[in-house]
The first five atom37 places (N, CA, C, CB, O) and aatype in JSON, in Angstrom:
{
  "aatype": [20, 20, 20, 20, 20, 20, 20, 20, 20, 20, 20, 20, 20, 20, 20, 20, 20, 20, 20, 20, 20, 20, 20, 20, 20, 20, 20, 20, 20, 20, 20, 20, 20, 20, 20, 20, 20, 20, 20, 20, 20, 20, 20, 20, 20, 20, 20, 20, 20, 20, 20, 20, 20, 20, 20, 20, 20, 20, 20, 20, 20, 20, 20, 20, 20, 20, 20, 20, 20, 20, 20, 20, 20, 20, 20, 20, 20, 20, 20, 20, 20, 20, 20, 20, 20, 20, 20, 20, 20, 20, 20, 20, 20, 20, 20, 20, 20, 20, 20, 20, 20, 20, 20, 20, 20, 20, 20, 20, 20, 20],
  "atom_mask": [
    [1, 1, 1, 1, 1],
    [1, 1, 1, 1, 1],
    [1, 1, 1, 1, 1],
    [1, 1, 1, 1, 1],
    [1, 1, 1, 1, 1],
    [1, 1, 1, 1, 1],
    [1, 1, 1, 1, 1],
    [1, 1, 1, 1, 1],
    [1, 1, 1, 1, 1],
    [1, 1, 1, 1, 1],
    [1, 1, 1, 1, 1],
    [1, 1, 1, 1, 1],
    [1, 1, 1, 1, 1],
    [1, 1, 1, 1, 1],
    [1, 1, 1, 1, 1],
    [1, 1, 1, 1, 1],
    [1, 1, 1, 1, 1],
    [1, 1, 1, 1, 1],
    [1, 1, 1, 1, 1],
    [1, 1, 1, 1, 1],
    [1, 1, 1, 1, 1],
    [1, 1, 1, 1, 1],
    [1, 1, 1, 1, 1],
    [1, 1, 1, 1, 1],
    [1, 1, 1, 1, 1],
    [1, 1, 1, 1, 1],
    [1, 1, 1, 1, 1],
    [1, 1, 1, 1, 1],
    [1, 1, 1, 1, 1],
    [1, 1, 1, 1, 1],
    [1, 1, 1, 1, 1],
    [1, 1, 1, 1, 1],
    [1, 1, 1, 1, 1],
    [1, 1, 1, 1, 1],
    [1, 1, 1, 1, 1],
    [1, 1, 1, 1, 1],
    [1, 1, 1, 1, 1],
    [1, 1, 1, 1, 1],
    [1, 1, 1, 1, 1],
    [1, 1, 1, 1, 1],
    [1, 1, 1, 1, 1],
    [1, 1, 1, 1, 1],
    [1, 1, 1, 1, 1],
    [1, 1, 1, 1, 1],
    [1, 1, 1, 1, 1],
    [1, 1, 1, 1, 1],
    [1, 1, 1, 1, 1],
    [1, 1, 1, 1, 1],
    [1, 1, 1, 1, 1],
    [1, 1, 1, 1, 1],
    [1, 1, 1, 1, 1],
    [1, 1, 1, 1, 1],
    [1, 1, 1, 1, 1],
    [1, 1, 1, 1, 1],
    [1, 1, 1, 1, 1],
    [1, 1, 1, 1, 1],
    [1, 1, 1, 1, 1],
    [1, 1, 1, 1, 1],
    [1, 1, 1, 1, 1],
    [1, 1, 1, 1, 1],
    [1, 1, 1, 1, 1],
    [1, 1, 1, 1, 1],
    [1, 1, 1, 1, 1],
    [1, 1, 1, 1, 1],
    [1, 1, 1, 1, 1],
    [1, 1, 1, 1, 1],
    [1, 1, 1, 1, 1],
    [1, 1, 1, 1, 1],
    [1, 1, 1, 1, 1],
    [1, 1, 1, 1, 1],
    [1, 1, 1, 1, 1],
    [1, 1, 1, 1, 1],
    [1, 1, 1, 1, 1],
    [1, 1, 1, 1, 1],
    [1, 1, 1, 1, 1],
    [1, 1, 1, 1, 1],
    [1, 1, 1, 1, 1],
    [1, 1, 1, 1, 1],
    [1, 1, 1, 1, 1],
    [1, 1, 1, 1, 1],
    [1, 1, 1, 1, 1],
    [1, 1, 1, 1, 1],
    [1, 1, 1, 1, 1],
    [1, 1, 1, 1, 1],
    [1, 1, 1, 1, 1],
    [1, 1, 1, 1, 1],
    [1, 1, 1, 1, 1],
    [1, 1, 1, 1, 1],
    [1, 1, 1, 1, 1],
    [1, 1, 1, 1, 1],
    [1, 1, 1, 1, 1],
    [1, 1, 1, 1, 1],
    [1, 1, 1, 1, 1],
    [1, 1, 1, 1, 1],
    [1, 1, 1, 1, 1],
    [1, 1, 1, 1, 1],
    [1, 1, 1, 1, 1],
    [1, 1, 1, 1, 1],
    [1, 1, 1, 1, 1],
    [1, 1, 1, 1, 1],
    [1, 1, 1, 1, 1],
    [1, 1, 1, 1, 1],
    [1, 1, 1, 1, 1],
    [1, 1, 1, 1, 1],
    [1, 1, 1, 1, 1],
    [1, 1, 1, 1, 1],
    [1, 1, 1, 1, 1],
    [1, 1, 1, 1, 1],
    [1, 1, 1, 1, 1],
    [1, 1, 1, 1, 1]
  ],
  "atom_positions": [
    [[34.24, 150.73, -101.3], [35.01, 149.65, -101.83], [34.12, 148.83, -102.77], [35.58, 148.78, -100.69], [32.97, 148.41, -102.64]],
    [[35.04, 148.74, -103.81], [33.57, 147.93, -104.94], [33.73, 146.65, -104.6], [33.64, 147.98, -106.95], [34.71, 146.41, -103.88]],
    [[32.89, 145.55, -104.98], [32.59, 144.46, -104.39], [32.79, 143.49, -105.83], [31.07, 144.54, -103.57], [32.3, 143.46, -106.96]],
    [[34.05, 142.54, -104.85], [35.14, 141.7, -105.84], [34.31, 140.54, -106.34], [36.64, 141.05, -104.98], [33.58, 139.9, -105.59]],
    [[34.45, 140.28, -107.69], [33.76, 139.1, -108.78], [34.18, 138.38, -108.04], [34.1, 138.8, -110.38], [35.11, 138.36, -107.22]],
    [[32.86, 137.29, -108.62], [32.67, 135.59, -108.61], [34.55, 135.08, -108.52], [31.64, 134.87, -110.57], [35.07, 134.47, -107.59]],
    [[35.19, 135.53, -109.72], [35.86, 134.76, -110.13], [37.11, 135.23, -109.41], [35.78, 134.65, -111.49], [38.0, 134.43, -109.12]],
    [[37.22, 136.89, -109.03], [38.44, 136.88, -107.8], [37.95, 136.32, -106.19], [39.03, 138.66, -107.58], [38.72, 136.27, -105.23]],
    [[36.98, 136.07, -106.19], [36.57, 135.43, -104.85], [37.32, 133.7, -104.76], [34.61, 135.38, -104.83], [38.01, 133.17, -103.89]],
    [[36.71, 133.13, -106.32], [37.14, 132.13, -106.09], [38.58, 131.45, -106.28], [36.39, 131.69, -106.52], [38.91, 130.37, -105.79]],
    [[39.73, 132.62, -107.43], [40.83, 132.48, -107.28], [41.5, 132.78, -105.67], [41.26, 133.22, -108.31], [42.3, 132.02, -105.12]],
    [[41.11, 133.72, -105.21], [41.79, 133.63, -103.48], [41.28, 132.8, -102.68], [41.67, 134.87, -102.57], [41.91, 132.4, -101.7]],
    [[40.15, 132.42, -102.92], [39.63, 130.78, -101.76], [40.87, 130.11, -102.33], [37.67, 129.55, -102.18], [41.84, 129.89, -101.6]],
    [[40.85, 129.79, -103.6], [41.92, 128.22, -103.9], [43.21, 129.32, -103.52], [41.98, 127.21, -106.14], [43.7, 128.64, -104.42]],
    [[43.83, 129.93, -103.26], [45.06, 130.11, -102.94], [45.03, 130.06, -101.67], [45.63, 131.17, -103.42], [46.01, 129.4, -101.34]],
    [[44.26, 130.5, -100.4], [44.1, 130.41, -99.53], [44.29, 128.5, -98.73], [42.97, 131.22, -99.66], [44.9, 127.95, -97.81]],
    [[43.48, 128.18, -99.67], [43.21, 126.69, -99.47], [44.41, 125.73, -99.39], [42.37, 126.2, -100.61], [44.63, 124.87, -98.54]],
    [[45.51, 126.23, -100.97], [46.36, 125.55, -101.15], [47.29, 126.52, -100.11], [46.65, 125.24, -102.68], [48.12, 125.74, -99.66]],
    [[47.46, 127.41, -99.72], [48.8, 128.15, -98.36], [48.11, 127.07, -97.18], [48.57, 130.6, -97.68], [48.99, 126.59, -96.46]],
    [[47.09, 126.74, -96.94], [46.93, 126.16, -95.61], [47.21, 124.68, -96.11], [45.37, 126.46, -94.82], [47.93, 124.18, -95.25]],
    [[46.93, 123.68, -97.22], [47.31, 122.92, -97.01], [48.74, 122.46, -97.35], [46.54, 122.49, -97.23], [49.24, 121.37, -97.05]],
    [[49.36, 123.55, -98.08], [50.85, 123.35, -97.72], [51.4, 123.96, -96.17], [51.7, 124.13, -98.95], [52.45, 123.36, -95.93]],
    [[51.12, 124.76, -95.24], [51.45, 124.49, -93.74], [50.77, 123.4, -93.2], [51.14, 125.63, -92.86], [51.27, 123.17, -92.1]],
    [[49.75, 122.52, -93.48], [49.74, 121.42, -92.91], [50.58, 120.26, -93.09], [48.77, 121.14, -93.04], [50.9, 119.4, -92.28]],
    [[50.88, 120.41, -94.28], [51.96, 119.25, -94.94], [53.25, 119.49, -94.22], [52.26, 119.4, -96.74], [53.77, 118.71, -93.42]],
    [[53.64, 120.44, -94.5], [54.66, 120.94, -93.62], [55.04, 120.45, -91.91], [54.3, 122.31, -93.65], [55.88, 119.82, -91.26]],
    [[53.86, 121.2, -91.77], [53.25, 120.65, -90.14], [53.67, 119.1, -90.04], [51.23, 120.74, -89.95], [54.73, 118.88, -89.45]],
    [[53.01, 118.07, -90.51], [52.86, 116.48, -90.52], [54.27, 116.33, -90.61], [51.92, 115.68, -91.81], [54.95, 115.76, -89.75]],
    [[54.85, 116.98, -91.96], [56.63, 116.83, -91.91], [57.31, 116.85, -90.73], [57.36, 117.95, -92.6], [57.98, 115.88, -90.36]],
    [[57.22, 117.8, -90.14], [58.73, 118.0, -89.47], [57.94, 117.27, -88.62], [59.63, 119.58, -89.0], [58.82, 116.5, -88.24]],
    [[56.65, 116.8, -87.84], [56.14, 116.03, -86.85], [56.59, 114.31, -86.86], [54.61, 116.27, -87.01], [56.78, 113.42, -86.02]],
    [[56.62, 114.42, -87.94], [56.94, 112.82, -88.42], [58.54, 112.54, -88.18], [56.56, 112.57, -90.27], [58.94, 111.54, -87.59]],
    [[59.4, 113.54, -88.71], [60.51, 113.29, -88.68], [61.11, 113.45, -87.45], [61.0, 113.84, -89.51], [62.14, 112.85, -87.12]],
    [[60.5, 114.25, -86.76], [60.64, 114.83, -85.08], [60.63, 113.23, -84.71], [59.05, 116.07, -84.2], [61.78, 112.79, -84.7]],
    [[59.67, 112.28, -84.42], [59.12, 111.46, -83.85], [59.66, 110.52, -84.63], [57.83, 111.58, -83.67], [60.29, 109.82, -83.83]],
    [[59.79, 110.09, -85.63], [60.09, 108.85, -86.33], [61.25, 108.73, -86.62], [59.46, 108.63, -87.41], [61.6, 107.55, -86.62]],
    [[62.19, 109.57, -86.91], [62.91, 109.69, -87.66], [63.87, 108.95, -87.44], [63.1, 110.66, -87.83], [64.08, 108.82, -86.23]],
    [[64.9, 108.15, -88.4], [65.75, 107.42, -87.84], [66.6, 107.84, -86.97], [66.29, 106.93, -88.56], [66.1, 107.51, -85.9]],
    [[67.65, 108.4, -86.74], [68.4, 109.29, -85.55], [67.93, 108.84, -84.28], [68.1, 110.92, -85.6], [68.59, 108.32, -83.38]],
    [[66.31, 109.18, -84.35], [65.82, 108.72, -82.76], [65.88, 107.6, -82.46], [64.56, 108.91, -82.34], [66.37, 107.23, -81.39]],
    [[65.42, 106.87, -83.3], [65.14, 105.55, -83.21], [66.92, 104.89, -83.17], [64.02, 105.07, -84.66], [67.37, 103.94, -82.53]],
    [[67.22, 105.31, -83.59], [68.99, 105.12, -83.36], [69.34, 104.96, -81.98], [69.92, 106.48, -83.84], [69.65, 104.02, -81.25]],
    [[69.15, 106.39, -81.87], [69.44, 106.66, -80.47], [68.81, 105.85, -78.88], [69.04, 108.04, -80.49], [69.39, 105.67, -77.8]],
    [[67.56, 105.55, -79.28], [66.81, 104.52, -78.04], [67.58, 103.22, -78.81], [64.55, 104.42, -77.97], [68.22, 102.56, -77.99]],
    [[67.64, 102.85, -79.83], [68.47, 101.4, -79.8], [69.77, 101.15, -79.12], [68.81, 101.01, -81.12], [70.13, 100.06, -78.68]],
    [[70.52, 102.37, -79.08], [71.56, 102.35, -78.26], [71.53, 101.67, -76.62], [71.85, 103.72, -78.26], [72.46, 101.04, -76.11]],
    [[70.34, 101.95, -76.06], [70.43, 102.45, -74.7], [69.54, 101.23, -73.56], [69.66, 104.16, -74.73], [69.61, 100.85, -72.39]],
    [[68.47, 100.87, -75.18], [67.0, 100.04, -74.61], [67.41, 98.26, -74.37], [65.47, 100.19, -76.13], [66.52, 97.41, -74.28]],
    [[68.82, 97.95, -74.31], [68.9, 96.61, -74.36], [68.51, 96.24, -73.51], [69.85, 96.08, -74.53], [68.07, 95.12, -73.76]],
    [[68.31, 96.58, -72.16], [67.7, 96.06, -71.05], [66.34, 96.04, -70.91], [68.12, 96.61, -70.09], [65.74, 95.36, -70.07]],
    [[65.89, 96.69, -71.63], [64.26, 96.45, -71.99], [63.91, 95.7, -72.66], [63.58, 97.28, -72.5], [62.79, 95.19, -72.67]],
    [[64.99, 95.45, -73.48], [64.47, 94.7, -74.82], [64.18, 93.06, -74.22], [65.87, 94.76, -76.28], [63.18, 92.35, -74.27]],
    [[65.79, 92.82, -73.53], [65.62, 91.51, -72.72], [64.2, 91.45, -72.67], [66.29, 91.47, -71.22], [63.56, 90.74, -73.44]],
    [[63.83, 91.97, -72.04], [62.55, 91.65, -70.78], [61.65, 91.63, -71.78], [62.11, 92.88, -69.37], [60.54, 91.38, -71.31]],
    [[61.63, 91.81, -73.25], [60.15, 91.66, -73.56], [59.32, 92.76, -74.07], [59.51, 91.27, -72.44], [58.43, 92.54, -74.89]],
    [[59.6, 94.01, -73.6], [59.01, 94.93, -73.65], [58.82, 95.56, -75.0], [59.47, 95.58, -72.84], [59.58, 95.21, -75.9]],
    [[57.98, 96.38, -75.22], [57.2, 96.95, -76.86], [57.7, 97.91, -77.1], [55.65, 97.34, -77.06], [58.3, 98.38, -76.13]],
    [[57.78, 98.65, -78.25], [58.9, 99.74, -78.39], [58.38, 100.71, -77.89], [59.43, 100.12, -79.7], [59.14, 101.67, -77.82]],
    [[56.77, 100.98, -77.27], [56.82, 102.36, -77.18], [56.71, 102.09, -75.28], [55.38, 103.37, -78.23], [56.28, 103.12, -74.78]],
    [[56.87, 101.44, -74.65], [57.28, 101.13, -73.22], [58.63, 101.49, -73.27], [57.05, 99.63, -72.71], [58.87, 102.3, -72.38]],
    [[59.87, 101.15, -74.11], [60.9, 100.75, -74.21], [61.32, 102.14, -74.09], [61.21, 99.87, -75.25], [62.03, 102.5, -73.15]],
    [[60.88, 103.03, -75.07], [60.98, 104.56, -75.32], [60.58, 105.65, -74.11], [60.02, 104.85, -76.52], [61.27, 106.58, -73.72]],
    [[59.34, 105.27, -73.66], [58.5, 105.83, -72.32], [59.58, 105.73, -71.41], [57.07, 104.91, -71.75], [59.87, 106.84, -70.96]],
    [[60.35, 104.72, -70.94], [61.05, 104.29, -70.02], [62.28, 104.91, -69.79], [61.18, 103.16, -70.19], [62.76, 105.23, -68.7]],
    [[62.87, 105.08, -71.19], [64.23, 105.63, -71.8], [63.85, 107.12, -71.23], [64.49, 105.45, -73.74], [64.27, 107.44, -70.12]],
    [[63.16, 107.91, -71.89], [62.77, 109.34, -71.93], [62.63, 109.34, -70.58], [61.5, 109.83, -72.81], [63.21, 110.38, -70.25]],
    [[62.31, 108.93, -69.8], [62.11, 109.24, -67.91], [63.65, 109.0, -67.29], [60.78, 107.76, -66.92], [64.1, 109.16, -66.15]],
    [[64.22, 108.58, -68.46], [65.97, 108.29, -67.4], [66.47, 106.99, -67.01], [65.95, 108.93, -65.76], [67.56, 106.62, -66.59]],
    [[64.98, 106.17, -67.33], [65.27, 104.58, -66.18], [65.87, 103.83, -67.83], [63.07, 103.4, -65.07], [65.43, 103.77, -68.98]],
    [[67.12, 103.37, -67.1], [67.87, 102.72, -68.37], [67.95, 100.77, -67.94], [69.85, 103.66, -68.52], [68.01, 99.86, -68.76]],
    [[67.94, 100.69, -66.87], [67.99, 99.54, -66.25], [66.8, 98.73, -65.18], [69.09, 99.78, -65.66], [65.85, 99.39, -64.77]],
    [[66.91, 97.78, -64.93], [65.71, 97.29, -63.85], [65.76, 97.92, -62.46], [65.79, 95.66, -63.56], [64.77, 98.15, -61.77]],
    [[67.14, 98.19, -62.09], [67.31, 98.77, -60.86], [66.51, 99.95, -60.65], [68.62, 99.06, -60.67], [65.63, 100.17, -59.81]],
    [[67.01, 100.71, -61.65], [66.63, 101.97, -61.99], [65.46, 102.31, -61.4], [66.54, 102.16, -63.27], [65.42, 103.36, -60.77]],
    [[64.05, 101.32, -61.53], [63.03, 101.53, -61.0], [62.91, 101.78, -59.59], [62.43, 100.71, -61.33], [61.95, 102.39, -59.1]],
    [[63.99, 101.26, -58.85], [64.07, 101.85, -57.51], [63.68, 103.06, -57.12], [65.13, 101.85, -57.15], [63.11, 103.28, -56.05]],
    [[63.99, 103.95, -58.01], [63.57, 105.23, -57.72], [62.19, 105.83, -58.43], [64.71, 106.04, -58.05], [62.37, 107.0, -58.78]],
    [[61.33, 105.51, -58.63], [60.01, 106.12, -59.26], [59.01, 104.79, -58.38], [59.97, 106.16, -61.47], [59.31, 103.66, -58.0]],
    [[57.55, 105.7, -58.32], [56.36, 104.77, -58.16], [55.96, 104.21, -59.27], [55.24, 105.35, -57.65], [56.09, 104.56, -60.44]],
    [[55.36, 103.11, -58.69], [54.64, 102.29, -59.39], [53.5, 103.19, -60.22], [54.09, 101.22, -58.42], [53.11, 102.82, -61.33]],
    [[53.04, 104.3, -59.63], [51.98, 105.06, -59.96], [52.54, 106.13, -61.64], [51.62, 106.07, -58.34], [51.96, 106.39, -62.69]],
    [[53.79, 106.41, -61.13], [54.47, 107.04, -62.39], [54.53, 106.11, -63.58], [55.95, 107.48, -62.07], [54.05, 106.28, -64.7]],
    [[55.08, 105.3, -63.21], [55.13, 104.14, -64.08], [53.8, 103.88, -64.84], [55.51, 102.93, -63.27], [53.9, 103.54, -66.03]],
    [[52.85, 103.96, -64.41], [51.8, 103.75, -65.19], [51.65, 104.71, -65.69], [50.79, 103.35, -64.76], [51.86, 104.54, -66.89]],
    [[51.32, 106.02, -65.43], [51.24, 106.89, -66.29], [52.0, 107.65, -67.35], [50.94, 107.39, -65.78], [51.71, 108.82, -67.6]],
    [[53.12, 106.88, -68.09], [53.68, 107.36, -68.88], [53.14, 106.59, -70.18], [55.0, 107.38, -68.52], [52.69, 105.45, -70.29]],
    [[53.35, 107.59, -71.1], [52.23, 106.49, -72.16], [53.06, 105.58, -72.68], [51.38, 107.2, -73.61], [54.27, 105.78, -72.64]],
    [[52.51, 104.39, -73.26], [53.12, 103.26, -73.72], [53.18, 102.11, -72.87], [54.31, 103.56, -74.07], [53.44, 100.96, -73.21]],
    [[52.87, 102.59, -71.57], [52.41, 101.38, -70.32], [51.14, 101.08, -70.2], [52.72, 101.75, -68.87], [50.19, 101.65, -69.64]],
    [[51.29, 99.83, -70.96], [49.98, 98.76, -71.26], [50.25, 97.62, -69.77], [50.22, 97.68, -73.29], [51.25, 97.27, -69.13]],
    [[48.73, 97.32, -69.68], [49.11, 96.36, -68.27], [49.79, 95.08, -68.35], [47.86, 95.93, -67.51], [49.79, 94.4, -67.32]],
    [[50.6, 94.43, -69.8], [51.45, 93.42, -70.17], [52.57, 93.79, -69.77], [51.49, 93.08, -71.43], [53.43, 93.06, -69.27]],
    [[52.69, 95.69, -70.08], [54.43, 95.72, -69.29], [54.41, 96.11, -67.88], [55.57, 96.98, -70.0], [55.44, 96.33, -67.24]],
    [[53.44, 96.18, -67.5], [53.62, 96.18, -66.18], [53.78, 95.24, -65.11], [52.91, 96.67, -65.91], [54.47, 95.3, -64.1]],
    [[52.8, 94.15, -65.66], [53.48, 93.0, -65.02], [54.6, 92.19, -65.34], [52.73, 92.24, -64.92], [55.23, 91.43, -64.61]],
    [[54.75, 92.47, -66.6], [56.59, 91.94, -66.68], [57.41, 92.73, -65.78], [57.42, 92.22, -68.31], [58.16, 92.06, -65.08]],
    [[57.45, 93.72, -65.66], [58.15, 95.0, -64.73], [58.23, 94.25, -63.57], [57.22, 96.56, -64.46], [59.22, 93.54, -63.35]],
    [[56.97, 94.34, -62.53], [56.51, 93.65, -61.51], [57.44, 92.49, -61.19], [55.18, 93.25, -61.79], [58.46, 92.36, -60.52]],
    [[56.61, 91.61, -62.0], [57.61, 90.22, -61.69], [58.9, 89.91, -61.73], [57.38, 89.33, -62.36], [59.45, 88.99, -61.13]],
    [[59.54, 90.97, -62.7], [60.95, 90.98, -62.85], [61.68, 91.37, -61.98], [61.32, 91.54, -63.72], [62.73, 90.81, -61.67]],
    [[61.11, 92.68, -61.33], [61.91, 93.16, -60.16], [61.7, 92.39, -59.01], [61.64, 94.52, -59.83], [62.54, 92.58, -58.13]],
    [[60.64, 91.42, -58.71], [60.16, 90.18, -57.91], [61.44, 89.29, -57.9], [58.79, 89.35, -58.63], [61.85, 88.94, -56.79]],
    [[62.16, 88.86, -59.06], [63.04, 88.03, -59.07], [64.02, 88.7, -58.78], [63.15, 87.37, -60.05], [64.86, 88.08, -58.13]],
    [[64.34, 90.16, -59.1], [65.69, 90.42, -58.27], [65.7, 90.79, -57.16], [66.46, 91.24, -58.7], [66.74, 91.08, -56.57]],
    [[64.53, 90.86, -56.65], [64.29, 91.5, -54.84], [64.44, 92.94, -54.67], [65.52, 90.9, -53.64], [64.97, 93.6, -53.77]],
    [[63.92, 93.24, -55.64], [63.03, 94.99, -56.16], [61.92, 95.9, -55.81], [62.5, 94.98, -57.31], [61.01, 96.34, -56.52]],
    [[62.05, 96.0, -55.17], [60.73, 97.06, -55.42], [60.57, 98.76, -56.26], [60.33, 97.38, -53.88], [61.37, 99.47, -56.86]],
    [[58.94, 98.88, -55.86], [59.28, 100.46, -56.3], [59.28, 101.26, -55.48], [58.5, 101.09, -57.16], [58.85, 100.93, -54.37]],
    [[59.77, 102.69, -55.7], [59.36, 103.97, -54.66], [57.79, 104.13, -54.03], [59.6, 105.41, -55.55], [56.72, 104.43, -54.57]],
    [[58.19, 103.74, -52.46], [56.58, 104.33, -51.79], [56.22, 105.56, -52.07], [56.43, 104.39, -50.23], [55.15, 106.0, -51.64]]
  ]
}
């Protein structure tokens, strides 16, 4: 096999270069629109008014939604331990959580 010039080496690097950074662009696309996109954000506005009351940040508001819990009650059924580990639970919404279900005579799942 004869051994390809300077200059076809360096026309297939730049084509190479530009195919990968158009699947990254790509990539970021549909990631962005997956996640951002209005529709979603539609859709948790529908649902999050009871979060919203309370204070809570949009990505608690979302965390909360996506697990099913639409209301304060709701927490009846999950630990306190779940609850923290969903992302978007910063220790500001947790003690709003806390105290809130304090005032309605709430707790969480042992």
């Amino acid at each position: 096999m004869a051994k390809q010039s300077p200059a076809k080496i360096k026309k297939l690097r730049g084509e190479a270069m530009r195919a990968a950074a158009e699947r990254k662009a790509a990539k970021a696309a549909s990631k962005s629109s997956e996640y951002h996109g209005e529709a979603d954000l539609d859709a948790y506005a529908e649902v999050d008014g009871a979060w919203r009351e309370l204070g809570l940040a949009a990505p608690a508001r979302r965390a909360l939604i996506d697990e099913g819990l639409y209301k304060l009650s709701d927490l009846r059924k999950v630990s306190i331990d779940l609850i923290k580990d969903l992302h978007g639970m910063g220790p500001n919404t947790i003690r709003i959580l806390i105290a809130e279900m304090k005032k309605k005579d709430l707790s969480f799942r042992k």
